[in-house]
KEDOBA-957481 format. One record per atom (N, C-alpha, C): residue number from 1; residue in three letters; atom name; x, y, z; chain. Coordinates in Angstrom, 1 decimal, padded with zeros to 4 digits. Each point is the difference from the previous one (the first is absolute). Layout:
guro seq->NUM; type->ALA; atom->CA; u->X; v->Y; w->Z; mol->A
...
This chain:
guro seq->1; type->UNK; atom->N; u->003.9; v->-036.5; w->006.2; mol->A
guro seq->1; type->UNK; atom->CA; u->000.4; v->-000.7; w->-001.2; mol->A
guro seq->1; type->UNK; atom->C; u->001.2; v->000.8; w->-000.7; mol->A
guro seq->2; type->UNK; atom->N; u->000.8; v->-000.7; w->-000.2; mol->A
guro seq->2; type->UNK; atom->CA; u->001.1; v->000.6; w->-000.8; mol->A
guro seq->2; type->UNK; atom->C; u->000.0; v->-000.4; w->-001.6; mol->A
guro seq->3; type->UNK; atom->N; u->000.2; v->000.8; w->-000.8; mol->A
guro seq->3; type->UNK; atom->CA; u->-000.4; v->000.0; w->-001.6; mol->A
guro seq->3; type->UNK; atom->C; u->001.9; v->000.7; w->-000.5; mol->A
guro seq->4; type->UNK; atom->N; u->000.3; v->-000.9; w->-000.9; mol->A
guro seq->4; type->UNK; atom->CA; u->001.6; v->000.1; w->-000.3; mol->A
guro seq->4; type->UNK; atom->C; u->-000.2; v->000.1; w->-002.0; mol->A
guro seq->5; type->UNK; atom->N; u->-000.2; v->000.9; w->-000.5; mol->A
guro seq->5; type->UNK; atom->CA; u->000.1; v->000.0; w->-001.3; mol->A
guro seq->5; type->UNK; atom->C; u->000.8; v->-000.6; w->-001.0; mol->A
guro seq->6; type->UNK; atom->N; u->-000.5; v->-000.2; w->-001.2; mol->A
guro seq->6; type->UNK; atom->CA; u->001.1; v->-001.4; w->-001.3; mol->A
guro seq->6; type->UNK; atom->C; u->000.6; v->001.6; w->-000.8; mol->A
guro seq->7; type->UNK; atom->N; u->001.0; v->-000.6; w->-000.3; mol->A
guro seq->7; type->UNK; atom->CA; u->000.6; v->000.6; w->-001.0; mol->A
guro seq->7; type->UNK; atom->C; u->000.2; v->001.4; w->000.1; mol->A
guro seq->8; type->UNK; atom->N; u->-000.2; v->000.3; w->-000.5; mol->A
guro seq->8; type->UNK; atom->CA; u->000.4; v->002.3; w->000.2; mol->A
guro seq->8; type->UNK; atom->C; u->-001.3; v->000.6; w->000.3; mol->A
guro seq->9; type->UNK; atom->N; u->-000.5; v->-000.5; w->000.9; mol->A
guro seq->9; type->UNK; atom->CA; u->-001.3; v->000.8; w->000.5; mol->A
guro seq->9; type->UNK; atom->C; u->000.3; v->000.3; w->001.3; mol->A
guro seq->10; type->UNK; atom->N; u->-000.2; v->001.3; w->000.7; mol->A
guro seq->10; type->UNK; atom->CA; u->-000.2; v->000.3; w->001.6; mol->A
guro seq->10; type->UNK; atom->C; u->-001.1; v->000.5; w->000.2; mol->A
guro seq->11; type->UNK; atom->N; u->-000.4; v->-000.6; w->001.6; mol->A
guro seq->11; type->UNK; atom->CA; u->-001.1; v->000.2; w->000.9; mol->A
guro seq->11; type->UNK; atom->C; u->000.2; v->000.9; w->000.7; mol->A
guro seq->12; type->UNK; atom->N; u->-000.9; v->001.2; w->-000.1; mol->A
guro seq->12; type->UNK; atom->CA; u->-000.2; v->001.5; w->000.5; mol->A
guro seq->12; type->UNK; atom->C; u->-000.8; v->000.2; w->000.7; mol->A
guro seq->13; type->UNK; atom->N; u->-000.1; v->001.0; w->001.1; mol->A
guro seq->13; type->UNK; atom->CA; u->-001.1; v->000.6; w->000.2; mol->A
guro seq->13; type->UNK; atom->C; u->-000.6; v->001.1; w->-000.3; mol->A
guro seq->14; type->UNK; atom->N; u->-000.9; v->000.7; w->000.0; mol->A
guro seq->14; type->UNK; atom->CA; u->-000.2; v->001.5; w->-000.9; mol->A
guro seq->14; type->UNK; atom->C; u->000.4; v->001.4; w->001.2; mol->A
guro seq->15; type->UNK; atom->N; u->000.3; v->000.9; w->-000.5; mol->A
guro seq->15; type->UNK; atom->CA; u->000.3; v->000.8; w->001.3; mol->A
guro seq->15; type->UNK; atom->C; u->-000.6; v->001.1; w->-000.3; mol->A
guro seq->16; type->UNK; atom->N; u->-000.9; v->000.4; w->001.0; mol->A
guro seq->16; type->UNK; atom->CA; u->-001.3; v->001.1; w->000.2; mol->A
guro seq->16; type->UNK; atom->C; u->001.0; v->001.3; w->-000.2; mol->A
guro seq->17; type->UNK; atom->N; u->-000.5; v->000.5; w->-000.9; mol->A
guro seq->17; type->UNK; atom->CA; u->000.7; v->001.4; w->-000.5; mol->A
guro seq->17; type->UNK; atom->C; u->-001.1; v->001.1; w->001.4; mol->A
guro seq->18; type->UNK; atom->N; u->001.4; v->000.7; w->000.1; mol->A
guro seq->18; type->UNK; atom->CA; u->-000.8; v->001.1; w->001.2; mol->A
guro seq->18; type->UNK; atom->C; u->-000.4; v->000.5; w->-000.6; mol->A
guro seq->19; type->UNK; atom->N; u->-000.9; v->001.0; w->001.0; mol->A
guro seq->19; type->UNK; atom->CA; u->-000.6; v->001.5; w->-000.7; mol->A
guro seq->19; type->UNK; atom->C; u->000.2; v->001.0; w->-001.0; mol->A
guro seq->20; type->UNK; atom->N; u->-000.4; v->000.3; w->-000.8; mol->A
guro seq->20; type->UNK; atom->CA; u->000.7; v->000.9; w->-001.5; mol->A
guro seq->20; type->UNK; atom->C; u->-001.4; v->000.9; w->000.6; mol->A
guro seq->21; type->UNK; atom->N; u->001.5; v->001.8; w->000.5; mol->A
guro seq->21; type->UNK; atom->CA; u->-000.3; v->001.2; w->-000.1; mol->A
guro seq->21; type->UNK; atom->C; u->000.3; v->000.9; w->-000.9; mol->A
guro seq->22; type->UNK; atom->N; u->-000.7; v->001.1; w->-000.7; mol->A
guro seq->22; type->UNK; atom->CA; u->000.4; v->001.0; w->-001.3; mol->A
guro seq->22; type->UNK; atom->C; u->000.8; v->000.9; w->000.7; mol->A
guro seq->23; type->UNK; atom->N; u->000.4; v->000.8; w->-000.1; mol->A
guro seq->23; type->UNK; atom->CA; u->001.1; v->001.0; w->000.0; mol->A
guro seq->23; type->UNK; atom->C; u->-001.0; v->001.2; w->001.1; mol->A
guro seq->24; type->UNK; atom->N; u->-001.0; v->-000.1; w->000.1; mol->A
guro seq->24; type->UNK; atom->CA; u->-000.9; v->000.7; w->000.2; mol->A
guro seq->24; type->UNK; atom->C; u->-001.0; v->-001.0; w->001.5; mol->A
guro seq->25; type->UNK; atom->N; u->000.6; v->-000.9; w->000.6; mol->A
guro seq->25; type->UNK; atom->CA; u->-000.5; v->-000.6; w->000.7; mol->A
guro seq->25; type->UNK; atom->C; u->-001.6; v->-000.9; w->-000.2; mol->A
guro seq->26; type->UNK; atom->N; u->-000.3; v->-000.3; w->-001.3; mol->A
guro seq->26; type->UNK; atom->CA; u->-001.0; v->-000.9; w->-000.2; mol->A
guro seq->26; type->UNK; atom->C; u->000.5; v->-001.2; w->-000.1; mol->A
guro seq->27; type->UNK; atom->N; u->-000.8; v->-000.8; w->000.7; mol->A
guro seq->27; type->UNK; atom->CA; u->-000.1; v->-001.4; w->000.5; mol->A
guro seq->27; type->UNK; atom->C; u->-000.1; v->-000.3; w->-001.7; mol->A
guro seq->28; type->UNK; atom->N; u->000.4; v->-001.1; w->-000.7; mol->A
guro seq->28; type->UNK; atom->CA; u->-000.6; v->-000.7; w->-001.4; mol->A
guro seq->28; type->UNK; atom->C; u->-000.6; v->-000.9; w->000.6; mol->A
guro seq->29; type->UNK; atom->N; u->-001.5; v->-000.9; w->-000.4; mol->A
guro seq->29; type->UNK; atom->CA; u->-000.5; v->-001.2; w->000.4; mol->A
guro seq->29; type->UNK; atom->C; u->000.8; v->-000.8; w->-001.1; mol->A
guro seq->30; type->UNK; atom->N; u->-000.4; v->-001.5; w->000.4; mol->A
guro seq->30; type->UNK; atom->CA; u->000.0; v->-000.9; w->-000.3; mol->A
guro seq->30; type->UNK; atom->C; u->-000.3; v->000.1; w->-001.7; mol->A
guro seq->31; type->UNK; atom->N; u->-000.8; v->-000.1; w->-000.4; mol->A
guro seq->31; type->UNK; atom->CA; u->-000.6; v->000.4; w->-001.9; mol->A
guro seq->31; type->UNK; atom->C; u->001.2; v->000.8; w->-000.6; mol->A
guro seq->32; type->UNK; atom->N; u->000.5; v->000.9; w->001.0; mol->A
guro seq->32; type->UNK; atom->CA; u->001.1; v->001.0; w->-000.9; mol->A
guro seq->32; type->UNK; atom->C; u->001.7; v->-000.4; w->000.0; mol->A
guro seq->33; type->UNK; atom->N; u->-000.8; v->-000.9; w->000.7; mol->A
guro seq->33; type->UNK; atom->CA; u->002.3; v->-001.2; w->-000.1; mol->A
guro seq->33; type->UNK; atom->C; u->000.0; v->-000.7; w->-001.4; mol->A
guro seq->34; type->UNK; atom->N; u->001.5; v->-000.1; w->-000.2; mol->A
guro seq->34; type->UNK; atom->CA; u->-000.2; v->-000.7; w->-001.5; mol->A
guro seq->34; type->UNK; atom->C; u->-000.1; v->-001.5; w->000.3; mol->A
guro seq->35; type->UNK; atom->N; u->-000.6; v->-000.7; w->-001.1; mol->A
guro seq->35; type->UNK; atom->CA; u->-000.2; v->-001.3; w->000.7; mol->A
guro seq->35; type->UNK; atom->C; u->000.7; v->-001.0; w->-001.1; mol->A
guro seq->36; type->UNK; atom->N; u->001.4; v->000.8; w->-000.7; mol->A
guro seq->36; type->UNK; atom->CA; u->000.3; v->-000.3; w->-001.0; mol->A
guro seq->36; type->UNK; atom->C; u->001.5; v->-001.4; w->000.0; mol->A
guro seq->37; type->UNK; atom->N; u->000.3; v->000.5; w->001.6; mol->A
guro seq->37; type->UNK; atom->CA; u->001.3; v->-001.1; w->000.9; mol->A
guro seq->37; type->UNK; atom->C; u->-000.3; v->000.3; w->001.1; mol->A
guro seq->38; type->UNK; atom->N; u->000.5; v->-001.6; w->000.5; mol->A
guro seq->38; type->UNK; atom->CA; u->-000.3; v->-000.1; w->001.7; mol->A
guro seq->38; type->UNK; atom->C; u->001.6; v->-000.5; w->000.5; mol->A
guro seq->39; type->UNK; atom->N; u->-000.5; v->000.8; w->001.1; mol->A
guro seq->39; type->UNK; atom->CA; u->001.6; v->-000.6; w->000.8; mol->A
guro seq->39; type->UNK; atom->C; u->-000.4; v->-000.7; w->000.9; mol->A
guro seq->40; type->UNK; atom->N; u->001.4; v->-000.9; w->000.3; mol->A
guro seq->40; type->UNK; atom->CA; u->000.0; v->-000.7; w->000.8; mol->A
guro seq->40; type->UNK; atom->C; u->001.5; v->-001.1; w->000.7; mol->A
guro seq->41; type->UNK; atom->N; u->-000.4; v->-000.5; w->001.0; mol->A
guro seq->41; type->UNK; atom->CA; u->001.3; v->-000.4; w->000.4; mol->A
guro seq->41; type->UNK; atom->C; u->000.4; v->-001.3; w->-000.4; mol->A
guro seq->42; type->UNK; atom->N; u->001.2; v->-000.7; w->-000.2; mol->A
guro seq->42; type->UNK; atom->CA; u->000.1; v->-001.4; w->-000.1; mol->A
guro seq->42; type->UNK; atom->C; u->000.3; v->-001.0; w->000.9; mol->A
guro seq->43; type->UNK; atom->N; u->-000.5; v->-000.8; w->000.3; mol->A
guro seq->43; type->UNK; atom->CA; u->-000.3; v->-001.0; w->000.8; mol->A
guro seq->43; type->UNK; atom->C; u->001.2; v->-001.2; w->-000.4; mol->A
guro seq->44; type->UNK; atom->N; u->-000.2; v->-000.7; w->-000.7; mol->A
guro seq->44; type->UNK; atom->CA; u->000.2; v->-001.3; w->-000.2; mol->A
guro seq->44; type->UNK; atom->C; u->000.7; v->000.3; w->-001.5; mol->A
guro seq->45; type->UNK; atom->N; u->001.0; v->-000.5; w->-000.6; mol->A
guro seq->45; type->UNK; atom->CA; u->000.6; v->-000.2; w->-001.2; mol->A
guro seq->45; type->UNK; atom->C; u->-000.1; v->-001.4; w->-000.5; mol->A
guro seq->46; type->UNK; atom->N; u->-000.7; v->-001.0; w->-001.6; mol->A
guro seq->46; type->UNK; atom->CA; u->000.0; v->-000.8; w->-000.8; mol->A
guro seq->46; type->UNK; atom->C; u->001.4; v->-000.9; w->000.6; mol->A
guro seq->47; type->UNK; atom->N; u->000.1; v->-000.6; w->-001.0; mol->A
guro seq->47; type->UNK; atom->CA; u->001.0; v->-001.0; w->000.3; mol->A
guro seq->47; type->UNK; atom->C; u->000.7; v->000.0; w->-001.2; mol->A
guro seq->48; type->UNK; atom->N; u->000.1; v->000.8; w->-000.7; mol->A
guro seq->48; type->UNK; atom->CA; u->001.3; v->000.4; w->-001.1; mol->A
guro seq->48; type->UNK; atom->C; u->000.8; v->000.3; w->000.9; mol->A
guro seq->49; type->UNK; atom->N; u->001.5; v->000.1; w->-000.3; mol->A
guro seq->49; type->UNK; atom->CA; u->000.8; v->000.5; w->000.4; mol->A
guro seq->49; type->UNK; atom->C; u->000.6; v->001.5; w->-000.1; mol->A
guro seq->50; type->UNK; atom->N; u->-000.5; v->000.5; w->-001.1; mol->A
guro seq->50; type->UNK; atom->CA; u->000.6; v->001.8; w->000.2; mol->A
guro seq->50; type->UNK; atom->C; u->-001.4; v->000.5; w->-000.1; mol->A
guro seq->51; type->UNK; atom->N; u->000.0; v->001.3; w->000.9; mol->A
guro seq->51; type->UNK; atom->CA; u->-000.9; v->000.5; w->000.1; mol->A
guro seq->51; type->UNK; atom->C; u->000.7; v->001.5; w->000.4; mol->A
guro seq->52; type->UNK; atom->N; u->-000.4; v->001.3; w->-000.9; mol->A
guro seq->52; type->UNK; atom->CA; u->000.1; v->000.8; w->-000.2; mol->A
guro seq->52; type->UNK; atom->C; u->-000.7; v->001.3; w->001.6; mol->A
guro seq->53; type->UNK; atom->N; u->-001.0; v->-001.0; w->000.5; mol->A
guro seq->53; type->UNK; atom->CA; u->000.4; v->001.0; w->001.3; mol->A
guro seq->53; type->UNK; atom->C; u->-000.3; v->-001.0; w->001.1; mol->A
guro seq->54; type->UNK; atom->N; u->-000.6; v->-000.2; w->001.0; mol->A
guro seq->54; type->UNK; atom->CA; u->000.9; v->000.2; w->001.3; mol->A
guro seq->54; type->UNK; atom->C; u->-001.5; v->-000.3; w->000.9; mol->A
guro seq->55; type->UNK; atom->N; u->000.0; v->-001.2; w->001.2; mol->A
guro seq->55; type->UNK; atom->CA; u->-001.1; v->000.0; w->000.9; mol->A
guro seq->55; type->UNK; atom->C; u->-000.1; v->001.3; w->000.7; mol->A
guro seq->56; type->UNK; atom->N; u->-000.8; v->000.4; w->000.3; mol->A
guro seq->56; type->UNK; atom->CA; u->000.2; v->002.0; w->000.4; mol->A
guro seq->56; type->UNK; atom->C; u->-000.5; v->001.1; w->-000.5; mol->A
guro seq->57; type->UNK; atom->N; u->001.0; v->-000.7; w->-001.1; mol->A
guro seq->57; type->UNK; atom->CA; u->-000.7; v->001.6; w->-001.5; mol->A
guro seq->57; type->UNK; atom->C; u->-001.0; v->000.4; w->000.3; mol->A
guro seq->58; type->UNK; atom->N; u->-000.5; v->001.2; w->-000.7; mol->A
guro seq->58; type->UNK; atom->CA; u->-001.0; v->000.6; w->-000.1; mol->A
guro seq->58; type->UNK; atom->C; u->000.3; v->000.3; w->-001.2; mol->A
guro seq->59; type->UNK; atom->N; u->-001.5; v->-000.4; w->-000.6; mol->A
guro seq->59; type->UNK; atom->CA; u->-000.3; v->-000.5; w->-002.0; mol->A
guro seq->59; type->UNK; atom->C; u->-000.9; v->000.8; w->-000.3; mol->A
guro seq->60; type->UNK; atom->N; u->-000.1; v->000.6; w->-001.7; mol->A
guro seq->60; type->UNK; atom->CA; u->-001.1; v->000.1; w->000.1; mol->A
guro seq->60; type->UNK; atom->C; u->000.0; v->-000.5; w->-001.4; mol->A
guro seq->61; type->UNK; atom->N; u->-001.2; v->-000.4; w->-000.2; mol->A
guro seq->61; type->UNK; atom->CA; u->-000.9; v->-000.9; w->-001.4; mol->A
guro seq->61; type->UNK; atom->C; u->-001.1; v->000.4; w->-000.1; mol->A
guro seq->62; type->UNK; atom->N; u->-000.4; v->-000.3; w->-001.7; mol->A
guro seq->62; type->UNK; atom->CA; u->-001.0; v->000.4; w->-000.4; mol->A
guro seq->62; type->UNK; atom->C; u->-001.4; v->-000.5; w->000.7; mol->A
guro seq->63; type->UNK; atom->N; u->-000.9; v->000.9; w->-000.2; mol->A
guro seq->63; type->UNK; atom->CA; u->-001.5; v->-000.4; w->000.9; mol->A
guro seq->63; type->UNK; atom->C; u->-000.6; v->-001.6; w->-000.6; mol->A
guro seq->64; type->UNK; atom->N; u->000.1; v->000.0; w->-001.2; mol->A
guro seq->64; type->UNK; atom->CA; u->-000.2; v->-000.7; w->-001.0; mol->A
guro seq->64; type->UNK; atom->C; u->001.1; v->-001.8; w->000.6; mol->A
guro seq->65; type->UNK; atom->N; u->001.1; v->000.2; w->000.5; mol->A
guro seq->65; type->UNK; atom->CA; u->000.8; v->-001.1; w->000.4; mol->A
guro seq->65; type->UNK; atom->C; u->000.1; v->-000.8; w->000.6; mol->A
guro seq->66; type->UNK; atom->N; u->-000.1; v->-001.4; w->-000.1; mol->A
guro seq->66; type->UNK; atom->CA; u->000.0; v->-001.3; w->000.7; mol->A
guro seq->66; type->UNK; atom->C; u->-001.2; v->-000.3; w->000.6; mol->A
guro seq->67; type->UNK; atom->N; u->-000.5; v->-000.5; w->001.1; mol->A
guro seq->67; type->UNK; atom->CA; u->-000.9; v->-001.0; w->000.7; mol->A
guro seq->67; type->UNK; atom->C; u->000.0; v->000.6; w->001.2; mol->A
guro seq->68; type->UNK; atom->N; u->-001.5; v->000.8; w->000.4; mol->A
guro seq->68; type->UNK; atom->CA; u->-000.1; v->-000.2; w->001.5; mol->A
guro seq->68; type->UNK; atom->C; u->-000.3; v->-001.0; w->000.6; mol->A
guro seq->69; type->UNK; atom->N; u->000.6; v->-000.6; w->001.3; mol->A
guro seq->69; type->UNK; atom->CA; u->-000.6; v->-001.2; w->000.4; mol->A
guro seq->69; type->UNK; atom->C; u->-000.3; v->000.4; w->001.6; mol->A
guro seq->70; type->UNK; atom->N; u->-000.7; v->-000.8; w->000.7; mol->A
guro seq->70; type->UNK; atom->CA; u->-000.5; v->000.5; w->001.3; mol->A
guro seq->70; type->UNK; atom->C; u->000.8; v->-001.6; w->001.0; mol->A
guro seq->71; type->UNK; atom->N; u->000.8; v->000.1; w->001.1; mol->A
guro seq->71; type->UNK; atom->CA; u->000.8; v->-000.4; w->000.5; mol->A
guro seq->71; type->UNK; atom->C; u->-000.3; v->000.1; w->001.5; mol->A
guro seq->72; type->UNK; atom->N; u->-000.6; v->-001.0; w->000.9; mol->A
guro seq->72; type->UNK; atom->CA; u->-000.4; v->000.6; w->001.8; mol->A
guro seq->72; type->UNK; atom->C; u->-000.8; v->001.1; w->000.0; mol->A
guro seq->73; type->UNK; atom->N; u->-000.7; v->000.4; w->-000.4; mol->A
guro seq->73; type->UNK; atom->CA; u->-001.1; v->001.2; w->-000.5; mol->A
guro seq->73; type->UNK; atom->C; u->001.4; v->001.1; w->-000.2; mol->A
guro seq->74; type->UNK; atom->N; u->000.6; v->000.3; w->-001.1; mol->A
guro seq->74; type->UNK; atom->CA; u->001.1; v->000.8; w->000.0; mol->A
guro seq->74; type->UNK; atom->C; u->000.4; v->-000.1; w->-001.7; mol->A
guro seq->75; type->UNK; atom->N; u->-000.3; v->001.0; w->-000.7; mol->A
guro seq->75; type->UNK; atom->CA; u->-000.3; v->000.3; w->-001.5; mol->A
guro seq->75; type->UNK; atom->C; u->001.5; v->000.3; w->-000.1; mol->A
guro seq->76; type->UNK; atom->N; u->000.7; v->-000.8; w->-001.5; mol->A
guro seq->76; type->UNK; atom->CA; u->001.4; v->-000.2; w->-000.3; mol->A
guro seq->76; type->UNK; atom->C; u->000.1; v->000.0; w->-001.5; mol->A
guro seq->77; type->UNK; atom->N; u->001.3; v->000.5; w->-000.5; mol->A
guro seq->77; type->UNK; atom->CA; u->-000.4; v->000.2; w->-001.6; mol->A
guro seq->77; type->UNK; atom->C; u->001.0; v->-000.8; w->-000.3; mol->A
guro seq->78; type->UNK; atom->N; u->000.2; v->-001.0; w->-001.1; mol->A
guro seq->78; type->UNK; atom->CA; u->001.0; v->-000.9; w->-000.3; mol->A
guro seq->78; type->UNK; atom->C; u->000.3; v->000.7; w->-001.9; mol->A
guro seq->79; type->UNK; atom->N; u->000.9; v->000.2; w->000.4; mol->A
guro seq->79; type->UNK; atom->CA; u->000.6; v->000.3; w->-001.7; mol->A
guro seq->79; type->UNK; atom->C; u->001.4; v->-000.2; w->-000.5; mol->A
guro seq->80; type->UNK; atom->N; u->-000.1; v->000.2; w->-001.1; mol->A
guro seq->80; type->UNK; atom->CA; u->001.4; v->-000.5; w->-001.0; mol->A
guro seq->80; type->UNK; atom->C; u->000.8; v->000.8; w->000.0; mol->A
guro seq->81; type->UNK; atom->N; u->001.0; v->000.1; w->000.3; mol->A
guro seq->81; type->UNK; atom->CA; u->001.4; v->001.1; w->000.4; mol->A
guro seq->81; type->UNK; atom->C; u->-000.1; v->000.6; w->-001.3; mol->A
guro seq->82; type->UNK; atom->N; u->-000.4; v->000.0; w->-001.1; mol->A
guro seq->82; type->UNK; atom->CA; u->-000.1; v->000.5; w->-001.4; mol->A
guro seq->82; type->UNK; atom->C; u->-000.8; v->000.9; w->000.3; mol->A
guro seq->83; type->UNK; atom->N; u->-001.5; v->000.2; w->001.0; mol->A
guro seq->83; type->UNK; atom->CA; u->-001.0; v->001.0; w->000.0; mol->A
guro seq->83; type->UNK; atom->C; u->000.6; v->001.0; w->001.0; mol->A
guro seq->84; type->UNK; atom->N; u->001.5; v->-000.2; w->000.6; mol->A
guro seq->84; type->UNK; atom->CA; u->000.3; v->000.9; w->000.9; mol->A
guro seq->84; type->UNK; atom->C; u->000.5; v->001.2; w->-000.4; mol->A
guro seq->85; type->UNK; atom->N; u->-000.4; v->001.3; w->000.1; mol->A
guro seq->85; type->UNK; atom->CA; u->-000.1; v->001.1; w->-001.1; mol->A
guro seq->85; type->UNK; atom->C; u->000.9; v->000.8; w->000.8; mol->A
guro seq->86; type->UNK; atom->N; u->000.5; v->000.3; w->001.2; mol->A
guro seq->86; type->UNK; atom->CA; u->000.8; v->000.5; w->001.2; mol->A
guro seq->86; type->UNK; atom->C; u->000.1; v->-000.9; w->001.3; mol->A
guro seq->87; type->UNK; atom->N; u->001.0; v->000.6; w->000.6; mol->A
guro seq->87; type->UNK; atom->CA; u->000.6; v->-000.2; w->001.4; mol->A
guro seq->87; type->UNK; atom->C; u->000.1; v->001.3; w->000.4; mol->A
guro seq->88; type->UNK; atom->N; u->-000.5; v->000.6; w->001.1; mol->A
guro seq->88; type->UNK; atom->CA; u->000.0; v->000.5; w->001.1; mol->A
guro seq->88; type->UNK; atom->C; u->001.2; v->000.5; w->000.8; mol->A
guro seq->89; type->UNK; atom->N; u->000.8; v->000.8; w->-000.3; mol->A
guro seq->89; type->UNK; atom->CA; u->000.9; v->-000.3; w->001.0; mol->A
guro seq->89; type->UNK; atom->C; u->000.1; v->000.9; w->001.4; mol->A
């Protein structure tokens, strides 16, 4: 199924942050990541015409931002180019 966004919203996916080691070689779990922004990649761009980044990017947005939706069993985050807090470069 293909899903194409209205207006200034892009369809992302989330991107698994790797392993976070201390300076001292301890593994952090999971509970000790901040869970305060999530990154992720962009998929699909709205149908506005300017859009400030780019199918590709790598974004990151608040935890708190847009709509997860589940797509072919495959979890996707739809949000408003306004919740986009960085680009990745």
């Amino acid at each position: 199924m293909k899903i194409k966004p209205l207006g200034k919203r892009i369809l992302a996916k989330k991107v698994e942050q790797e392993e976070r080691k201390t300076s001292g070689g301890i593994v952090l779990p999971e509970s000790a990541k901040s869970d305060k922004v999530v990154r992720a990649k962009v998929l699909e761009l709205g149908t506005d015409e300017k859009f400030t980044v780019k199918k590709g990017n790598e974004i990151i947005v608040s935890s708190f931002a847009g709509t997860e939706i589940e797509v072919d069993d495959e979890k996707l985050l739809l949000v408003k180019e306004s919740d986009v807090l960085a680009v990745i470069e």
